[in-house]
C-alpha positions in Angstrom: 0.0 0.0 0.0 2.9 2.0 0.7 4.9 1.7 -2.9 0.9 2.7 -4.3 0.5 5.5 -2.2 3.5 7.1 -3.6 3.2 5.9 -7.3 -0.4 8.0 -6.8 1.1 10.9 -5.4 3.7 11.4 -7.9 1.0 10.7 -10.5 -0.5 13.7 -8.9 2.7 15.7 -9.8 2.7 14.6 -13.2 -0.8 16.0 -13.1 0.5 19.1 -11.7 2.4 20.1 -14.8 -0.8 20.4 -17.0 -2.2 22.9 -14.7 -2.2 26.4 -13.9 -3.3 27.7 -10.4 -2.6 30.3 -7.6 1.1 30.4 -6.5 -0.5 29.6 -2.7 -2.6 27.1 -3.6 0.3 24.7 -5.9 2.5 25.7 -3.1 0.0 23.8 -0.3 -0.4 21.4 -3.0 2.9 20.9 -3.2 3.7 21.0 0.5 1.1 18.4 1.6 1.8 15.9 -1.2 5.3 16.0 0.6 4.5 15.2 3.8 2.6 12.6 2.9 5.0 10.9 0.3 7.7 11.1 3.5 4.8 9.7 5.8 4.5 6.8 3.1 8.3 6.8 2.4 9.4 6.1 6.2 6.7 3.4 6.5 8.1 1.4 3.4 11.5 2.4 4.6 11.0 0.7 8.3 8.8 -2.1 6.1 12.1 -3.0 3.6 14.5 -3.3 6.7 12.2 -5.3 9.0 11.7 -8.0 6.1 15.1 -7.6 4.9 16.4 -8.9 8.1 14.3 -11.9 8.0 16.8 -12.9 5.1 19.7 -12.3 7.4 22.7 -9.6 6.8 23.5 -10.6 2.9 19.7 -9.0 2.7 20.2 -6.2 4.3 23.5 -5.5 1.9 21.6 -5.7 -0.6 19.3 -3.3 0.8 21.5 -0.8 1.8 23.8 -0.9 -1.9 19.8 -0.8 -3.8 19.4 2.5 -1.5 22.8 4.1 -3.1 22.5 3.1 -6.3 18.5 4.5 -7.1 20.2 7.4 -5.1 22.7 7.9 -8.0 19.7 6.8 -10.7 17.8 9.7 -9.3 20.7 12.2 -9.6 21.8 11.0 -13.3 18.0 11.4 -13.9 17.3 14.7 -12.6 20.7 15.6 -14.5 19.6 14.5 -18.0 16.0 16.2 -17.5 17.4 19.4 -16.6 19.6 19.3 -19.6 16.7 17.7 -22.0 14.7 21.2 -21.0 17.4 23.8 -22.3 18.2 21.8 -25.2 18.4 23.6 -28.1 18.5 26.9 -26.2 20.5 29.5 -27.2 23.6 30.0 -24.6 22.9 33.5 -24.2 19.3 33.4 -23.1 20.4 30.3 -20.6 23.1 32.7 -19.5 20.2 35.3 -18.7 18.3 33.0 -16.8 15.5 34.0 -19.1 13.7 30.2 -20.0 9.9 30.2 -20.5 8.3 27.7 -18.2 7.6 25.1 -21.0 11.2 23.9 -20.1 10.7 23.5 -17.1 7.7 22.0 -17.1 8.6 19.2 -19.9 11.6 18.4 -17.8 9.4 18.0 -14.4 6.9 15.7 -16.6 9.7 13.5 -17.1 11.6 13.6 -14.1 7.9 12.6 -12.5 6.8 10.1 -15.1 9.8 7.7 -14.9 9.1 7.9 -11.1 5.7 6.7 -11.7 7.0 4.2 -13.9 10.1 3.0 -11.7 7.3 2.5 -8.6 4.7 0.7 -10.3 7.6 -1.7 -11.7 8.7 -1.8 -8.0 5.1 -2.9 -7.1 4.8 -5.3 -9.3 8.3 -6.8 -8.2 6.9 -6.6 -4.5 3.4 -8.8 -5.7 5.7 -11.5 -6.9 8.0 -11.6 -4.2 5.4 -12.4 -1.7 4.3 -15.3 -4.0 7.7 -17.2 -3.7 7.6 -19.9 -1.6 10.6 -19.0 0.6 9.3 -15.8 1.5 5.8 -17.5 2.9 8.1 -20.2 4.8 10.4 -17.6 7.0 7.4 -15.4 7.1 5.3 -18.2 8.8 7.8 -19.2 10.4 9.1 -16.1 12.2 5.0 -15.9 13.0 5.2 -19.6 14.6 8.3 -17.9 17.0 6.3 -15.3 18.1 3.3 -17.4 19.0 5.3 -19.6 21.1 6.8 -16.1 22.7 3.3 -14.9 23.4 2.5 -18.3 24.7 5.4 -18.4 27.3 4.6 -14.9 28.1 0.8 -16.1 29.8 2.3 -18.6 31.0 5.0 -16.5 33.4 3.9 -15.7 36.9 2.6 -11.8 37.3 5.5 -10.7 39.4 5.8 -6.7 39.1 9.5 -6.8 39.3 9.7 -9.1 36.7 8.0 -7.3 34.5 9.9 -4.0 35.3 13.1 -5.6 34.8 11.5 -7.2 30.9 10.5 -3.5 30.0 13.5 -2.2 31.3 16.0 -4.9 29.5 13.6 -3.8 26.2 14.5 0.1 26.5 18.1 -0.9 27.1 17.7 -2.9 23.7 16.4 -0.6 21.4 18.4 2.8 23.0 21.8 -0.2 22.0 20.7 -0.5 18.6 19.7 3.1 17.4 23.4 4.1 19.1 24.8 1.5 16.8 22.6 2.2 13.6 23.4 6.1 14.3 25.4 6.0 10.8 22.6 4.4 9.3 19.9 6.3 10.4 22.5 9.8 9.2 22.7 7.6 5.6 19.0 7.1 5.3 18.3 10.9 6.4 20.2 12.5 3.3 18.5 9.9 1.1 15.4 11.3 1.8 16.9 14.5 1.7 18.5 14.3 -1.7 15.4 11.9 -3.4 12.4 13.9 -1.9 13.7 17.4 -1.3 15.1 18.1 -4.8 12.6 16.6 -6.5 9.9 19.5 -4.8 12.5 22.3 -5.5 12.2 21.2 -9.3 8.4 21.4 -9.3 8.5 24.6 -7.2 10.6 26.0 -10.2 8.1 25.5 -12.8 6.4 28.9 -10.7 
């Protein structure tokens, strides 16, 4: 639902290039469609890594290598648009900084279009990865662990200090692994960064 979401809302960018409205109103537009695609985005961020990890560390290499390279796809992308919209220009009148906004907007069409495209693709390689047969096994098996977890879990005597000491031992477990993923969070951060950010700074050019 996540990878949907955001095919959807950059469809709705795409969109965005045929029309023509108040500075305000693209600007809110524009603004909101953000927040949400980062709202979307960190949910099928957190999503990737929690069933990437299921497949053990080789996953989550492959993970973190797929990150960098569709980071440098995006760049080399949003360098050939930009180039596609002054091509043909005369040098003086990109020297001026005087382009009409038919540039800009043919190059946002297609920065946003083979975004569209890349998602969907990605969506449909997400439908057919939760048909193989190996993902259903660790998946139902990682479900049978946590059943017989919940199960031991009734089953333990209701002693208050006990309990403190479980949640306690749990806070000291998750505070361990964000100081060791600090790196990795930083890394993730200027993904977003450089993918989402630029992206809207494009689109707010076209006004």
């Amino acid at each position: 639902m996540s990878i949907l979401s955001l095919s959807f809302l950059t469809a709705l960018l795409i969109l965005s290039t045929f029309t023509q409205v108040l500075p305000g109103i693209f600007f809110s537009f524009v603004l909101l469609n953000g927040i949400a695609q980062a709202a979307a985005g960190s949910y099928l961020q957190t999503s990737v890594v929690a069933v990437a990890s299921l497949f053990g560390s080789s996953a989550m290499q492959a993970v973190m290598s797929g990150q960098a390279a569709v980071a440098v796809i995006v760049s080399g992308v949003q360098v050939l648009t930009s180039a596609a919209s002054v091509w043909g220009v005369p040098e003086e009148i990109i020297s001026s900084f005087v382009i009409d906004g038919e540039s800009q907007k043919r190059s946002a069409f297609v920065f946003f279009s083979l975004s569209t495209i890349f998602l969907v693709i990605t969506a449909a390689a997400h439908r057919r990865f939760v048909a193989l047969p190996v993902y259903n096994i660790i998946v139902e098996r990682k479900s049978l662990i946590r059943q017989d977890e919940s199960d031991f879990g009734e089953r333990e005597d209701l002693v208050p200090s006990s309990r403190g000491l479980e949640i306690s031992d749990r806070k000291h477990q998750i505070l361990s692994v964000a100081k060791a993923n600090v790196i990795y969070e930083v890394a993730v951060a200027f993904v977003f960064i450089v993918t989402m950010v630029s992206p809207k700074r494009q689109v707010l050019s076209l006004y």
